[in-house]
NUDO-489645 format. One record per atom (N, C-alpha, C, O): residue number from 1; z, x, y; atom name. Coordinates in steps of 0.2 Angstrom, whole numbers, plus 2048, in hexadecimal, padded with zeros to 3 digits. Atoms other than C-alpha are relative to their C-alpha. Layout:
BEGIN
+-----+-----+-----+-----+----+
|   k |   w |   u |   v |  a |
+-----+-----+-----+-----+----+
| NUM |   Z |   X |   Y | CA |
...
+-----+-----+-----+-----+----+
This chain:
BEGIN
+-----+-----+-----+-----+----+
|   k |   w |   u |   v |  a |
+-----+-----+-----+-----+----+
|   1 | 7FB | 7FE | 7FC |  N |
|   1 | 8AD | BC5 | AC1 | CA |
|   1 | 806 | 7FB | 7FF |  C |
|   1 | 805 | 7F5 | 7FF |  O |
|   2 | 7FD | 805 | 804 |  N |
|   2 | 8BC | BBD | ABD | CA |
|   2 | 806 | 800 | 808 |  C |
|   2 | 809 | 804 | 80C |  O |
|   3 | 7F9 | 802 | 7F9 |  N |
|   3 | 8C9 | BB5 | ACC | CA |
|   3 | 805 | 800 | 7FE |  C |
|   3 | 808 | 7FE | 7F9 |  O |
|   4 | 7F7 | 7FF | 7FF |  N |
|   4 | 8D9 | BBB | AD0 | CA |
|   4 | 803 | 7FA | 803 |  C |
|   4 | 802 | 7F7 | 809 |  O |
|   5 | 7FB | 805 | 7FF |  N |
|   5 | 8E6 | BAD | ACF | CA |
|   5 | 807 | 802 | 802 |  C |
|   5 | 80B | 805 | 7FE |  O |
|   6 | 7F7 | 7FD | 7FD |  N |
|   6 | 8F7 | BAF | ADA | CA |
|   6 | 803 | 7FA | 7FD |  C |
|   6 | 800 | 7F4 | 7FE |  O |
|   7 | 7FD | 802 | 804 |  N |
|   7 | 902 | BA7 | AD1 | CA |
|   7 | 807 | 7FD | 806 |  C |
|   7 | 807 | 800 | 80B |  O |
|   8 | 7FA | 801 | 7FD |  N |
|   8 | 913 | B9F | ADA | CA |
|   8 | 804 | 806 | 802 |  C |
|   8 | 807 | 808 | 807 |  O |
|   9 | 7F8 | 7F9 | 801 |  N |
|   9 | 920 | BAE | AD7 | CA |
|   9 | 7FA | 805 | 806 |  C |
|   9 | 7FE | 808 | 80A |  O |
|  10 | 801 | 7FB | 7FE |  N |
|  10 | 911 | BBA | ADE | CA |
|  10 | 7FE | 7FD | 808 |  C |
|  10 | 7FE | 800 | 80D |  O |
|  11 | 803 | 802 | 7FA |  N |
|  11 | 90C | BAE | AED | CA |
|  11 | 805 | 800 | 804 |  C |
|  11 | 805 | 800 | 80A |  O |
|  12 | 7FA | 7FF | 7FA |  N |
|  12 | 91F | BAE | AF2 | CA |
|  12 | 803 | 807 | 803 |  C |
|  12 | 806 | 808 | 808 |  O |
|  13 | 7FF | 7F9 | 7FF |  N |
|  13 | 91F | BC2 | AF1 | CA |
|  13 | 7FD | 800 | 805 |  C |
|  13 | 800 | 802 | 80A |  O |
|  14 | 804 | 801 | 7FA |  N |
|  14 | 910 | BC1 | AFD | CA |
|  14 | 804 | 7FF | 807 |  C |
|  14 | 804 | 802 | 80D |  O |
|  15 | 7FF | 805 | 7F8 |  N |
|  15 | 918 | BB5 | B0A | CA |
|  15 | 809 | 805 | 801 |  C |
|  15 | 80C | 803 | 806 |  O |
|  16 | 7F9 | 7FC | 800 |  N |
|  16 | 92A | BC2 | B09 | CA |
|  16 | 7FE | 806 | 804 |  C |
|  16 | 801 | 808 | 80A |  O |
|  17 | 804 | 7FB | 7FF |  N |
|  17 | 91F | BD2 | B0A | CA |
|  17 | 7FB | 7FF | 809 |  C |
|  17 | 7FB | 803 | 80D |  O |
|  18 | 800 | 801 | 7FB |  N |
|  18 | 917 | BCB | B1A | CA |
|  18 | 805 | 7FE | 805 |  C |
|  18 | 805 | 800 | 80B |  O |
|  19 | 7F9 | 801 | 7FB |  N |
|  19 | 926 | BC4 | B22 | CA |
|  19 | 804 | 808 | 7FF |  C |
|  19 | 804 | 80A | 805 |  O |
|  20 | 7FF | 7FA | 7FB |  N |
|  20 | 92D | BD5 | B22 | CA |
|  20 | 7FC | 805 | 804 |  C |
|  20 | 7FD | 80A | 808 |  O |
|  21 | 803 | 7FA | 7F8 |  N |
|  21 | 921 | BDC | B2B | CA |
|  21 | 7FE | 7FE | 806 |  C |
|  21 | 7FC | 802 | 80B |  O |
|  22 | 800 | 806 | 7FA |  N |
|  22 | 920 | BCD | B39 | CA |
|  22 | 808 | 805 | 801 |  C |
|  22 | 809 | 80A | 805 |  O |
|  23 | 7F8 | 7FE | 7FD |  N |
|  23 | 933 | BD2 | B38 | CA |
|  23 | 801 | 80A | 804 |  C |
|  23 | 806 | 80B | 807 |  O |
|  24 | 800 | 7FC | 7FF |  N |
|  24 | 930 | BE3 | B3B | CA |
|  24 | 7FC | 805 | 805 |  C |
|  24 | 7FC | 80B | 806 |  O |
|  25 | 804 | 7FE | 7F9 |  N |
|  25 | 924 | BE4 | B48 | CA |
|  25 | 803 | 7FC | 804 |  C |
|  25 | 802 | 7FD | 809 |  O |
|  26 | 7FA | 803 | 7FA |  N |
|  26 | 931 | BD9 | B52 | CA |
|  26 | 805 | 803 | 802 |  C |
|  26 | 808 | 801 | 807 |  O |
|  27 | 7F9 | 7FC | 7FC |  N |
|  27 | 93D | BE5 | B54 | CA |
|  27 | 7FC | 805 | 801 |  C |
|  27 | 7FD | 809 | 7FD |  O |
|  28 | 803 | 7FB | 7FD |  N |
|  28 | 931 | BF1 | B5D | CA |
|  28 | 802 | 7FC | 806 |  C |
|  28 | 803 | 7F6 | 807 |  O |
|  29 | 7FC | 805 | 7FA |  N |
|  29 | 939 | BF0 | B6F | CA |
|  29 | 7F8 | 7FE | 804 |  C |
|  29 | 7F3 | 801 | 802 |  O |
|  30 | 806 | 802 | 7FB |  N |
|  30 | 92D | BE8 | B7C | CA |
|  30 | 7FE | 806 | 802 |  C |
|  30 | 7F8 | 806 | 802 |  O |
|  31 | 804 | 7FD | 7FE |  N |
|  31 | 929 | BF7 | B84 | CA |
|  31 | 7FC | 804 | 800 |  C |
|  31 | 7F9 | 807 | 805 |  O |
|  32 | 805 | 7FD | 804 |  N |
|  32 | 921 | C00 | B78 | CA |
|  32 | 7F9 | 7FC | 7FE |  C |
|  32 | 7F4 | 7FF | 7FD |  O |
|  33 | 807 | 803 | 802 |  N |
|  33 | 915 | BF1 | B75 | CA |
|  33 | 7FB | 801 | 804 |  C |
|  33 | 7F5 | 803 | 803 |  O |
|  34 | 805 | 7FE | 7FD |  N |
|  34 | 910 | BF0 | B85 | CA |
|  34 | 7FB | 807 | 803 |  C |
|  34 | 7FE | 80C | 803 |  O |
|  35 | 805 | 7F9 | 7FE |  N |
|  35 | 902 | BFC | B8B | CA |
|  35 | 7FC | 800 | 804 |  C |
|  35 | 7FA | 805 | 806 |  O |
|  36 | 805 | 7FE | 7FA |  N |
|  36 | 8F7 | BF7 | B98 | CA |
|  36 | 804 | 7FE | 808 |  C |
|  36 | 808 | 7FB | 808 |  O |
|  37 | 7FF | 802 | 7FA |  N |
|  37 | 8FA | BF5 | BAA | CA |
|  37 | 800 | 7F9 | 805 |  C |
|  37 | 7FD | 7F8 | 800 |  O |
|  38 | 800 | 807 | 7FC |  N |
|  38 | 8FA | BE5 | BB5 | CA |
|  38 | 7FC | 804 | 806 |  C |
|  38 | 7FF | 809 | 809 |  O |
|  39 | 803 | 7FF | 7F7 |  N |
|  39 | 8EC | BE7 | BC4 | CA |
|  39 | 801 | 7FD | 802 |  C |
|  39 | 802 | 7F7 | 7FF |  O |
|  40 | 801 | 804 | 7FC |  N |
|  40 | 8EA | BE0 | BD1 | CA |
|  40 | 7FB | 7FB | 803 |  C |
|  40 | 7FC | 7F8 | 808 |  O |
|  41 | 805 | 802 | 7FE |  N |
|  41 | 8DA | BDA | BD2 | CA |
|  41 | 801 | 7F9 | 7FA |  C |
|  41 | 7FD | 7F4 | 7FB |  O |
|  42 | 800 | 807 | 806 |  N |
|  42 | 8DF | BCD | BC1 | CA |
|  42 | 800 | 7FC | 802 |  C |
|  42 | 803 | 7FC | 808 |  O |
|  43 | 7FE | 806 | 7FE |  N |
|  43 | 8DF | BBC | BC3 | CA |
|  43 | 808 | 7FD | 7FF |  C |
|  43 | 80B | 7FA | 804 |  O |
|  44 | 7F7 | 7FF | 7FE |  N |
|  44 | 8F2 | BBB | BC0 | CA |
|  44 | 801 | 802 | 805 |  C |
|  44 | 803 | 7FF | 80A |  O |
|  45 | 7FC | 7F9 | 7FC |  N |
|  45 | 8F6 | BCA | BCA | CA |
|  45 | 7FF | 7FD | 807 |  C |
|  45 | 804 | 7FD | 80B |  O |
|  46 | 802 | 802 | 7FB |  N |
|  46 | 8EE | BC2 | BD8 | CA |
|  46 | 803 | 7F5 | 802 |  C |
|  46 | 803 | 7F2 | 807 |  O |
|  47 | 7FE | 806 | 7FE |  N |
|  47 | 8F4 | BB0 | BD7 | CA |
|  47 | 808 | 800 | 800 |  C |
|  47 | 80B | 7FC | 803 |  O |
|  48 | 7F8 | 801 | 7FC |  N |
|  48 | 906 | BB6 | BD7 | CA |
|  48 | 802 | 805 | 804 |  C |
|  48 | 808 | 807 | 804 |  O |
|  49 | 7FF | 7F9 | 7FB |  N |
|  49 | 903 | BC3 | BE4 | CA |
|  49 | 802 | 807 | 7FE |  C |
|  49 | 804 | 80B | 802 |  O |
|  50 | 802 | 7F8 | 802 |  N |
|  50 | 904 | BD2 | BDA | CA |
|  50 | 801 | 807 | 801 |  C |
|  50 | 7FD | 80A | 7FE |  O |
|  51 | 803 | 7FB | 7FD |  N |
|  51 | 905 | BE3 | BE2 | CA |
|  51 | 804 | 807 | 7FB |  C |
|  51 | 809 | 809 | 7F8 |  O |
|  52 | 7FA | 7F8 | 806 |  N |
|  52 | 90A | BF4 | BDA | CA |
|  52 | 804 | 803 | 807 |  C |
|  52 | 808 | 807 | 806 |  O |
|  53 | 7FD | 7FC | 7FC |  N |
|  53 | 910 | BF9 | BEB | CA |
|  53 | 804 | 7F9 | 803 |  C |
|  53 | 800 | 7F6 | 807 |  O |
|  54 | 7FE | 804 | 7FB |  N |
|  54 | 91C | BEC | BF2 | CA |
|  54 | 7FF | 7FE | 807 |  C |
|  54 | 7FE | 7F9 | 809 |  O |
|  55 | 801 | 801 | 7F8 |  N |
|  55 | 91B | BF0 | C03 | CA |
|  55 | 7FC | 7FE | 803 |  C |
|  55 | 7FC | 7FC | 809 |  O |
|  56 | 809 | 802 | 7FD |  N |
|  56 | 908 | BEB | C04 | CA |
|  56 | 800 | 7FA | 7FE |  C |
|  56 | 7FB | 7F7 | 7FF |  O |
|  57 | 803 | 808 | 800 |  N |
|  57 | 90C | BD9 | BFF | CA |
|  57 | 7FE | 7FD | 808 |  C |
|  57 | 800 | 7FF | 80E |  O |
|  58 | 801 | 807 | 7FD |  N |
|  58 | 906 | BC9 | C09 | CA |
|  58 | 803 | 7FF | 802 |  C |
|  58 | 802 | 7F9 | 802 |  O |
|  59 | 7F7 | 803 | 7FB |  N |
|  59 | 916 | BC5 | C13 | CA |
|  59 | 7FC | 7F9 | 801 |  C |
|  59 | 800 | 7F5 | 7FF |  O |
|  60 | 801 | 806 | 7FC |  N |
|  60 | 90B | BB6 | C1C | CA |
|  60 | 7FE | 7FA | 7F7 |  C |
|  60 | 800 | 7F4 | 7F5 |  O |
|  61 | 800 | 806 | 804 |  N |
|  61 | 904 | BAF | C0B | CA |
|  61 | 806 | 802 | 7FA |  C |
|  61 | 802 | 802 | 7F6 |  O |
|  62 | 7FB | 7FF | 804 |  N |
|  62 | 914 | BB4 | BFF | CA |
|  62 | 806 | 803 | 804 |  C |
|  62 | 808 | 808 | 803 |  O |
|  63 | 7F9 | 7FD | 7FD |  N |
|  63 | 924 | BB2 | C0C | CA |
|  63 | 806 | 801 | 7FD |  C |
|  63 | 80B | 803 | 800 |  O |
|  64 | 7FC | 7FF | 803 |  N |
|  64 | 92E | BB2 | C00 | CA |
|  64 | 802 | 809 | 7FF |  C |
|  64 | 807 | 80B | 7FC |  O |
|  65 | 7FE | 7F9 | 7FF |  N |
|  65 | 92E | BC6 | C02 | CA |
|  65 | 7FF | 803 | 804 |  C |
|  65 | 7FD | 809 | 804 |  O |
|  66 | 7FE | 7FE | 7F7 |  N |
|  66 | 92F | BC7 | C16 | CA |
|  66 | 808 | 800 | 7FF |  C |
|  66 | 80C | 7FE | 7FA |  O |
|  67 | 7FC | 801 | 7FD |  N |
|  67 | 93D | BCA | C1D | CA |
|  67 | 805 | 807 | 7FF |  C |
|  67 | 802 | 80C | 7FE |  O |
|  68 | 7FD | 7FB | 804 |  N |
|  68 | 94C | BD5 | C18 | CA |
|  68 | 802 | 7FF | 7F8 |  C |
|  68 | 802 | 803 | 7F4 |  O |
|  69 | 800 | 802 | 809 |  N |
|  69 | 951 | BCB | C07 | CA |
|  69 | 7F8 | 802 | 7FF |  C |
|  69 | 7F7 | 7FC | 801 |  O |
|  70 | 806 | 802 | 802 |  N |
|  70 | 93E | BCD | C04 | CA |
|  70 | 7FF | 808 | 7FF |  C |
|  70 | 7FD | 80A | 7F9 |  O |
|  71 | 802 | 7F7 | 7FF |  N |
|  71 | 93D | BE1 | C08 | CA |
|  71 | 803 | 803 | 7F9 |  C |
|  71 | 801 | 807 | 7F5 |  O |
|  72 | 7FB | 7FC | 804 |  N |
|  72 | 94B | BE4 | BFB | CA |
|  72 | 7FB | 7FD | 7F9 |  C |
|  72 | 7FE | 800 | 7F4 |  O |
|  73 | 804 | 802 | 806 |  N |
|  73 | 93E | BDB | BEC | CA |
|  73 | 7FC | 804 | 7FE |  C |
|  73 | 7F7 | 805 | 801 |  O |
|  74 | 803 | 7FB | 803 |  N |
|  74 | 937 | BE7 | BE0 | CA |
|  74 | 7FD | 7FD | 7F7 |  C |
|  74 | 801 | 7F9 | 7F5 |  O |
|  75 | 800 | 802 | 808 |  N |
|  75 | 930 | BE4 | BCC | CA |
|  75 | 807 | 802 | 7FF |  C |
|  75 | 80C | 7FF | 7FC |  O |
|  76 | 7F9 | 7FC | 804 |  N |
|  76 | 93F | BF0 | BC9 | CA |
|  76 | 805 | 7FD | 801 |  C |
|  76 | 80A | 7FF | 7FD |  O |
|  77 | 7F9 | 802 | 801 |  N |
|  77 | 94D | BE6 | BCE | CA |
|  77 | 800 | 7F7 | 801 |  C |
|  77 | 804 | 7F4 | 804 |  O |
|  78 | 802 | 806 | 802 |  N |
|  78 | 945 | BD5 | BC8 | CA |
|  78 | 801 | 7FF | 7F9 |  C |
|  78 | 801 | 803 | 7F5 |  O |
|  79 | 7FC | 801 | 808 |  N |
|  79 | 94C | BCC | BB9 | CA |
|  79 | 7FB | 801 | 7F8 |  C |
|  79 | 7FC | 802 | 7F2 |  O |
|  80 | 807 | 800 | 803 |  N |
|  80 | 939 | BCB | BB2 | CA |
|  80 | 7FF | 806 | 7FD |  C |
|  80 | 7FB | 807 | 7F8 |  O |
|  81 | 802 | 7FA | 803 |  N |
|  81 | 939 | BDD | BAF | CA |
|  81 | 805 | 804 | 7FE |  C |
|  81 | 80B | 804 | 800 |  O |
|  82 | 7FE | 7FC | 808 |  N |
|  82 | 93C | BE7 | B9F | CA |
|  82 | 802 | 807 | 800 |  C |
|  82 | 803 | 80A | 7FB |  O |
|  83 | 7FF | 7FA | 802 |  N |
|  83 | 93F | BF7 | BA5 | CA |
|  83 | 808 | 801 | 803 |  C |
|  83 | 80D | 7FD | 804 |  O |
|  84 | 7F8 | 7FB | 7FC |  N |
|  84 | 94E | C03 | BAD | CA |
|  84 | 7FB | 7FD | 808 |  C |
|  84 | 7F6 | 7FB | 809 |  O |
|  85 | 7FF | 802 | 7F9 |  N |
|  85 | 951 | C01 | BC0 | CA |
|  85 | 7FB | 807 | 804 |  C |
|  85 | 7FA | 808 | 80A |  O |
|  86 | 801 | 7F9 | 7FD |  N |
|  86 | 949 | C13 | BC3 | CA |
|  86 | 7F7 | 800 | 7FC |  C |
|  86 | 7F3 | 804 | 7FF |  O |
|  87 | 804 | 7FF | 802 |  N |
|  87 | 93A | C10 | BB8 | CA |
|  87 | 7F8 | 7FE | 803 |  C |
|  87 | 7F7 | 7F9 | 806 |  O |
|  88 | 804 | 803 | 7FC |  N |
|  88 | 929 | C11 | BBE | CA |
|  88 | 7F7 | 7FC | 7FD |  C |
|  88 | 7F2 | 7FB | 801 |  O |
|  89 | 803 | 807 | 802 |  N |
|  89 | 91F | C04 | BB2 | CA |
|  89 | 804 | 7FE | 7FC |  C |
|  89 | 808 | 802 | 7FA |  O |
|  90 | 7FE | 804 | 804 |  N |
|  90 | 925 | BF8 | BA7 | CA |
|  90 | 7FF | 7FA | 7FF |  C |
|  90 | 7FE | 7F7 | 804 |  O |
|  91 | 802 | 807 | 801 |  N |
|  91 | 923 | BE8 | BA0 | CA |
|  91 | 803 | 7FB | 803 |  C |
|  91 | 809 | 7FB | 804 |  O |
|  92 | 7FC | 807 | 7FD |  N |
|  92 | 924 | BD6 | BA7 | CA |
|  92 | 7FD | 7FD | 7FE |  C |
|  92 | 7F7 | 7FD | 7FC |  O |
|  93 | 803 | 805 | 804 |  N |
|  93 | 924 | BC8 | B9E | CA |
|  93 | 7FB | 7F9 | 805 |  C |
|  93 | 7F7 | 7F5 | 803 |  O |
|  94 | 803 | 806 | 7FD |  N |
|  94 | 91C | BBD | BAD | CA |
|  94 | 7F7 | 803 | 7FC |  C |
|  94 | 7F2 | 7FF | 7FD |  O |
|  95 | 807 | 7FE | 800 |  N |
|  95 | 90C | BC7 | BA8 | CA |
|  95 | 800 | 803 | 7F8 |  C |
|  95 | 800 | 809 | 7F5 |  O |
|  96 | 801 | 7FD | 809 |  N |
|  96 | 90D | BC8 | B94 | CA |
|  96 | 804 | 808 | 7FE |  C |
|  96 | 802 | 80C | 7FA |  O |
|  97 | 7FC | 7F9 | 800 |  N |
|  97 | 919 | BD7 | B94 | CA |
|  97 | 7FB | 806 | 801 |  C |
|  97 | 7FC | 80A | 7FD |  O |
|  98 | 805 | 7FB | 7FC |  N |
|  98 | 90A | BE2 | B9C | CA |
|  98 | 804 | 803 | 804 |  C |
|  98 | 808 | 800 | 806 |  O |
|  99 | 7FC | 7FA | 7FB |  N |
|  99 | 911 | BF0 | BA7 | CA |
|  99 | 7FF | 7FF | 806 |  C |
|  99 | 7F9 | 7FE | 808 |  O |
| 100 | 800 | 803 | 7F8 |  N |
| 100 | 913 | BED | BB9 | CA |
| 100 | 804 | 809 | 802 |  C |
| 100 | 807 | 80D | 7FF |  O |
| 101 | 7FC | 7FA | 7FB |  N |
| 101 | 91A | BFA | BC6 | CA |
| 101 | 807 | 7FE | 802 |  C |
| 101 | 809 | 7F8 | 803 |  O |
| 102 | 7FA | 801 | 7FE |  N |
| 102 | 92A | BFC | BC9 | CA |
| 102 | 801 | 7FF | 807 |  C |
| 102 | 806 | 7FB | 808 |  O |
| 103 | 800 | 800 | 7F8 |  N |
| 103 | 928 | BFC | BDC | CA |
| 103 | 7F9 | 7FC | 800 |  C |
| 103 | 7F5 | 7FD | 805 |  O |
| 104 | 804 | 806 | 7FF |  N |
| 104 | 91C | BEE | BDA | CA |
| 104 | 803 | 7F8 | 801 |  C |
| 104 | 809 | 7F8 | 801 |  O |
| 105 | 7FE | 807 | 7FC |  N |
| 105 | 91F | BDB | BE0 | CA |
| 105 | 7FB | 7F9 | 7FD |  C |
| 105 | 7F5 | 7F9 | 7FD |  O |
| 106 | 804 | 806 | 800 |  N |
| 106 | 919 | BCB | BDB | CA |
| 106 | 805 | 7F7 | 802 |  C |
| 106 | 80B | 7F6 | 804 |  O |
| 107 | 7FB | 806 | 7FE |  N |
| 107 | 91F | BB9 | BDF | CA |
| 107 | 803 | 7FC | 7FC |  C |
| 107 | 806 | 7F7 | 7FE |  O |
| 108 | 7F9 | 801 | 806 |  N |
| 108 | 929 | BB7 | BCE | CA |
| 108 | 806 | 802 | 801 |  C |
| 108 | 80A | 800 | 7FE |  O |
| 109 | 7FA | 7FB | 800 |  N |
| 109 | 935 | BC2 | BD4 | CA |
| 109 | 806 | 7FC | 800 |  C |
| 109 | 806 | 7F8 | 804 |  O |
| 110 | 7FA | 802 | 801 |  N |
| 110 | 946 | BBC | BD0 | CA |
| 110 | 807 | 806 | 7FF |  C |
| 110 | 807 | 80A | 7FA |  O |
| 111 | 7F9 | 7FF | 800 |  N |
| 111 | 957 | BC3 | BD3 | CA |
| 111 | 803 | 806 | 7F8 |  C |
| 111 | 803 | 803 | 7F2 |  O |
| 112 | 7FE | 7FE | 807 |  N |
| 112 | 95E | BCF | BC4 | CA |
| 112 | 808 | 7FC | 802 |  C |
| 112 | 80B | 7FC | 808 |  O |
| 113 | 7F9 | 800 | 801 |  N |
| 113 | 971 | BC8 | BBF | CA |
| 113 | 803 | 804 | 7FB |  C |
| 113 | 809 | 804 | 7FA |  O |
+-----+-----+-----+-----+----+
């Protein structure tokens, strides 16, 4: 059996032909990548308070969503998340762009500007 030898010119082809398709799985938007859901029960979901229903958070151990600024905190109007304001999953980069609830709550939440 006789060995195939890559030569320079064909090993640069190679290294060209795989960089376009890196490059061309990078323009897939994020929210087609992600696909599973964020529960609640994960070890993330759970150390940053997590909830798909806001309103069931922890007020005593995460005060940072008592109150009335606290009431108004949603995935959906958190800088973190990748969807529309209306949407009811989409990805969050705190949790690997996995899908969270739009009407869900964690202690990442931050402010959209």
């Amino acid at each position: 059996m006789k060995e195939k030898v890559i030569d320079r010119r064909g090993f640069l082809k190679m290294g060209v032909k795989a960089g376009g398709g890196v490059l061309a799985l990078s323009a897939i938007p994020i929210h087609l990548m992600a696909q599973d859901k964020v529960t609640e029960d994960e070890a993330l979901a759970q150390a940053m308070g997590y909830v798909l229903d806001a309103t069931t958070t922890d007020t005593k151990k995460f005060p940072k969503r008592a109150g009335d600024a606290g009431a108004s905190q949603f995935c959906d109007n958190c800088a973190l998340f990748s969807g529309e304001a209306d949407a009811e999953f989409a990805p969050c980069s705190i949790f690997q762009n996995r899908l969270v609830a739009g009407k869900g709550w964690c202690n990442a939440w931050v402010a959209k500007t």
